[in-house]
C-alpha positions as CSV (number, residue, x, y, z in Angstrom):
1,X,233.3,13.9,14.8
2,X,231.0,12.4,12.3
3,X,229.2,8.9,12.4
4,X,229.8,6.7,9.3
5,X,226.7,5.9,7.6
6,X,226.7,2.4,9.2
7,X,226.4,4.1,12.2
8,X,223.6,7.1,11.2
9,X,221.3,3.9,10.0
10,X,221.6,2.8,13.1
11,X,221.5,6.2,15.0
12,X,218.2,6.9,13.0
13,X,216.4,3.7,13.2
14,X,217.0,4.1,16.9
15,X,215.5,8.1,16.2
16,X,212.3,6.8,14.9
17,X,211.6,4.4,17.3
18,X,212.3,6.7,20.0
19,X,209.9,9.1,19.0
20,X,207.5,6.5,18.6
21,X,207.5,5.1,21.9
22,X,207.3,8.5,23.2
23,X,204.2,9.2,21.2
24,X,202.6,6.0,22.6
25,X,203.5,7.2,26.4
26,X,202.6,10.3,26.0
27,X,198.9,8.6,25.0
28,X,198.9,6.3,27.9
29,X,200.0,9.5,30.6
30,X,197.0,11.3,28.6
31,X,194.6,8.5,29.1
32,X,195.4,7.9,32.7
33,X,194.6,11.4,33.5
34,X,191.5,11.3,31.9
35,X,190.7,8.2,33.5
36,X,191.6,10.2,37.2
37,X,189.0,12.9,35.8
38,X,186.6,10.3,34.9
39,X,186.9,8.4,38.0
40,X,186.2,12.0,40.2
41,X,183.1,11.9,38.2
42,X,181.8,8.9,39.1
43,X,182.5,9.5,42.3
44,X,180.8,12.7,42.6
45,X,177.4,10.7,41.0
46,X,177.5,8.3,43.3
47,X,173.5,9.2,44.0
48,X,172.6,9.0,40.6
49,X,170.4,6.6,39.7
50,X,171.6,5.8,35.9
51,X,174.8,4.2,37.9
52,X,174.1,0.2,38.6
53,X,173.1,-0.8,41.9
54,X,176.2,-3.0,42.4
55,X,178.6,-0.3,41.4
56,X,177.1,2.3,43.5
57,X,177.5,-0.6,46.4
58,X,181.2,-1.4,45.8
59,X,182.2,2.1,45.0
60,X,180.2,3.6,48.4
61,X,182.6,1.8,50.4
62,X,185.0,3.7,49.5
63,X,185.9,6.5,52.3
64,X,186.5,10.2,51.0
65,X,190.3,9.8,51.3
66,X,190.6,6.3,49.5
67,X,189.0,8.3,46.3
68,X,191.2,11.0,46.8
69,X,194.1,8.5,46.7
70,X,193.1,6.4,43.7
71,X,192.5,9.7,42.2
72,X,196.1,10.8,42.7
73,X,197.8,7.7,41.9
74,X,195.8,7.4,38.5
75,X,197.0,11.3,38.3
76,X,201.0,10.8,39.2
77,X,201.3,7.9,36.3
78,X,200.0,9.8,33.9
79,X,202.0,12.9,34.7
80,X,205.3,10.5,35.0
81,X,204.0,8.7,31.7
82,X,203.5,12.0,30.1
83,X,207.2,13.3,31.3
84,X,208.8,10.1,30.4
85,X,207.0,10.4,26.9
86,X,208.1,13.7,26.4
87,X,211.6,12.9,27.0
88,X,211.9,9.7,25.0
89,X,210.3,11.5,22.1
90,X,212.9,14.9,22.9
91,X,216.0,12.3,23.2
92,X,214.7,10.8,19.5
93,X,214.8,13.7,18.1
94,X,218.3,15.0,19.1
95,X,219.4,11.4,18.0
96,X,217.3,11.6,14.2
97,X,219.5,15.3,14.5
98,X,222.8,13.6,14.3
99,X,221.6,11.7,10.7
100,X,221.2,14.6,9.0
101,X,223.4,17.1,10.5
102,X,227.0,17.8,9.9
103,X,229.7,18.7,12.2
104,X,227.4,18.5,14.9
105,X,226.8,14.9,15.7
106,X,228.7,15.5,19.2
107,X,226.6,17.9,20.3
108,X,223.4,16.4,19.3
109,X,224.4,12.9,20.8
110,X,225.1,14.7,24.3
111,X,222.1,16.6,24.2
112,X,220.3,13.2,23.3
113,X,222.1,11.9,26.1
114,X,221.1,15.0,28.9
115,X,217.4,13.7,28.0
116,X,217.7,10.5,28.8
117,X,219.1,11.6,32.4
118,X,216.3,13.0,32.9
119,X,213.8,10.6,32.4
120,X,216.0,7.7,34.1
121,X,216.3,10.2,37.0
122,X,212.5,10.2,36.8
123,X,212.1,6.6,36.5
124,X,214.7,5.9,39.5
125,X,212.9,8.4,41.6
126,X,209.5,7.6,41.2
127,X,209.3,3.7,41.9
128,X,210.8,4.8,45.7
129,X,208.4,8.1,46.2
130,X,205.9,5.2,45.7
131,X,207.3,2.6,47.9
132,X,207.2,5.7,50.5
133,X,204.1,6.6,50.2
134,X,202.8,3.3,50.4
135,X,204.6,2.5,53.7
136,X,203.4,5.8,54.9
137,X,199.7,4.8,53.9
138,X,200.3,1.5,55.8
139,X,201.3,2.7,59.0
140,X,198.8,5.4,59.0
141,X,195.9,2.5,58.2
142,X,197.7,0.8,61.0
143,X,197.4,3.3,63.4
144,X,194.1,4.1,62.7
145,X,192.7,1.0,63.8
């Protein structure tokens, strides 16, 4: 099967921006882990005197494993962003395929397709591993005190 060319300016105009919108999530997952990194830092240099009273204050309070936490949610976005990124950008790709391919549009729609399972699969999925988590943090916090 081929597309018309209708359909390919469509097809491709969708390709681009695809591959954009990865390119900007796989930023955002990239920044987020560098913020998780960054964040350790600070946390580490909590003594230091260079660090403003008030933040060294607010950021004290903060037990070992409330760091630890912050440090991994920062980390799981931007390995989900990153993924999701990676994907979107992938599916683009097999889509801008289809434009300038012949006799293969099928194929290169389906794989196109098998991408974009995967990152709904991841978006599905995460959204309730945090919902978990966050009930599991509750009741712990709950039965701590």
């Amino acid at each position: 099967y081929e597309f018309t060319a209708e359909q390919n300016t469509v097809i491709g105009s969708l390709a681009t921006k695809m591959k954009l919108v990865g390119l900007i999530l796989l930023i955002f997952g990239a920044l987020n882990l560098v913020n998780a990194f960054l964040v350790q830092i600070l946390f580490t240099q909590l003594d230091n005197e260079t660090i403003p009273v008030e933040v060294r204050d607010q950021l004290s309070r903060l037990g070992k494993r409330e760091r630890w936490i912050m440090t991994g949610y920062v980390t799981v976005i931007g390995v989900v962003f990153l993924c999701v990124g990676a994907w979107t950008r992938s599916a683009g790709g097999s889509f801008g395929r289809i434009v300038v391919s012949s006799g293969k549009d099928v194929s290169h729609l389906m794989e196109g397709f098998r991408l974009l399972h995967k990152m709904h699969s991841l978006i599905a999925t995460a959204p309730v591993a945090a919902i978990l988590a966050y009930l599991v943090l509750v009741i712990v916090k709950t039965v701590q005190t």
